[in-house]
ROKOL-891763 format. One record per residue: y, x negated, z negated of N, C-alpha, C, O in turn; residue in one letter. Coordinates in pm, whole numbers, padded with zeros to 5 digits, always signed. Atoms other than C-alpha are relative to their C-alpha. Layout:
BEGIN
YXZYXZYXZYXZA
...
END
This chain:
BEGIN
+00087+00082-00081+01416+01080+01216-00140+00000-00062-00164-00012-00182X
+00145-00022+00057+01042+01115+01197-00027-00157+00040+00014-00199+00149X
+00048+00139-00040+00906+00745+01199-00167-00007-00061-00195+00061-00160X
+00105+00049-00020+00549+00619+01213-00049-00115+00028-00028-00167+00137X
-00009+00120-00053+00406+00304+01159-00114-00012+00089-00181+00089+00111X
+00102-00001-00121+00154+00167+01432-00055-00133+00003-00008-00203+00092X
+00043+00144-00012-00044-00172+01363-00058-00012+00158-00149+00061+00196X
+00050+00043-00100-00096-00316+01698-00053-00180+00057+00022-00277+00046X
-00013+00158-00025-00216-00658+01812+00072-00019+00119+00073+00074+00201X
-00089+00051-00057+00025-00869+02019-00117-00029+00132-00222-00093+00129X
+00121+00091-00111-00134-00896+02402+00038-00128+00030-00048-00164+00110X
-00041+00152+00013+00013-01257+02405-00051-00079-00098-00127-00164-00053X
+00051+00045+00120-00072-01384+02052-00154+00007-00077-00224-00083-00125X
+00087-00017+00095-00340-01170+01894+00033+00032-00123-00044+00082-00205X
+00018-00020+00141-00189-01149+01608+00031+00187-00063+00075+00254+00031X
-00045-00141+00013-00121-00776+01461+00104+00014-00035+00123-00027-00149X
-00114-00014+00041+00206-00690+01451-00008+00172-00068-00102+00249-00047X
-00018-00131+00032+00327-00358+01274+00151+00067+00126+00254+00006+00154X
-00103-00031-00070+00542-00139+01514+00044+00160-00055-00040+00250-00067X
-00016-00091+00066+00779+00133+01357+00031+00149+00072+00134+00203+00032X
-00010-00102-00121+00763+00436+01623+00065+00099-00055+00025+00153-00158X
-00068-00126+00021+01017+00700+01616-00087+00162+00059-00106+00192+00177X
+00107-00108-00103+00789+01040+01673+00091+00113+00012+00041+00224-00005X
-00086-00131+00015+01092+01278+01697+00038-00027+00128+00044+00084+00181X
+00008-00005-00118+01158+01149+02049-00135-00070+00047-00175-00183+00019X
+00122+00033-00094+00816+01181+02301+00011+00064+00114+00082+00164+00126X
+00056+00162+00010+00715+01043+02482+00110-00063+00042+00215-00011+00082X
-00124+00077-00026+00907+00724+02533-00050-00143+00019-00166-00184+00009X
+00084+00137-00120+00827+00413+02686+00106-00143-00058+00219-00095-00041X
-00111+00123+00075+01058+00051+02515-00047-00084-00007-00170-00080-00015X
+00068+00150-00004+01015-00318+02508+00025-00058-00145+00131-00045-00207X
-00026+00013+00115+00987-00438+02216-00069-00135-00073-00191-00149-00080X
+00074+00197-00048+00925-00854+02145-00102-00007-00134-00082+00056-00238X
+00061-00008+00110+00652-00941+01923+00093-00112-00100+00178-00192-00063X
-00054+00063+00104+00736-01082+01551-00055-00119-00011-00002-00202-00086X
+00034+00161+00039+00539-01391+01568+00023-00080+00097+00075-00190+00081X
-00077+00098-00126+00597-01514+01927+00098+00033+00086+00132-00036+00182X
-00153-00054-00078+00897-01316+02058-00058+00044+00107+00036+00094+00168X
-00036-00038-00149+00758-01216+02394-00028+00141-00017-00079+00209-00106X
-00022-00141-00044+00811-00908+02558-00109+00103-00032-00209+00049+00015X
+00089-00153+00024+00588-00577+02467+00005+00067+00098+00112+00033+00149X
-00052-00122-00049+00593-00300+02686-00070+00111-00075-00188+00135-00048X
+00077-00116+00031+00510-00003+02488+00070+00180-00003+00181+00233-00009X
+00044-00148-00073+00386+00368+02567-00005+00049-00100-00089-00003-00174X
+00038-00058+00073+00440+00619+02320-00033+00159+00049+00052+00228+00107X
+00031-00167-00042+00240+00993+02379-00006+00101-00143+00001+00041-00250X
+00020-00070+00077+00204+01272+02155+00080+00134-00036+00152+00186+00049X
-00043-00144+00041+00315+01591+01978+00121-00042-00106+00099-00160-00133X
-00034-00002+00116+00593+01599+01681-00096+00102-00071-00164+00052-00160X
+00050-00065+00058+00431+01897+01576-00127-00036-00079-00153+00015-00188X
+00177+00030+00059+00046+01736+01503+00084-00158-00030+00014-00162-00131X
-00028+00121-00056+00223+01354+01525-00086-00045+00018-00121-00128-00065X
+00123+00076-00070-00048+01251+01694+00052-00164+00106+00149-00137+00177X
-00018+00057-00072+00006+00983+01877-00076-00159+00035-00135-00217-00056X
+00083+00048-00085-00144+00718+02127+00138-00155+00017+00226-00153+00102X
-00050+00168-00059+00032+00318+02135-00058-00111+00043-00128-00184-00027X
+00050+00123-00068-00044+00064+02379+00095-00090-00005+00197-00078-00073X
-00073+00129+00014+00090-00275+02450-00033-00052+00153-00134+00001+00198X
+00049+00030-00104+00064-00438+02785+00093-00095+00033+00212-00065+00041X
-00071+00102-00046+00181-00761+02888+00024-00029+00134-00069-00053+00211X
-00017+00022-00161+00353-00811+03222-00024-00093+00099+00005-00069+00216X
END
């Protein structure tokens, strides 16, 4: 497993959570609750394994 971490801020909170992205499956799309106020995430992962480039958003529903 290729993993990658990804500081993002929480669109609910603000606060920055760390999120630990698997880059061996892309792209891939998972909900995932934040650590300081539990609600829902939706996040977008894009990119290459080869370069691991990759692109994480957050978007609250």
């Amino acid at each position: 497993m290729f993993a990658q971490e990804a500081p993002t801020p929480c669109p609910y909170c603000g606060e920055t959570i760390t999120l630990l992205v698997d880059t061996s499956v892309l792209p891939q799309d998972y909900i995932e609750d934040c650590h300081v106020c539990c609600q829902p995430i939706e996040v977008a992962v894009t990119g290459t394994k080869d370069e691991f480039s990759l692109a994480v958003r957050t978007q609250d529903e």
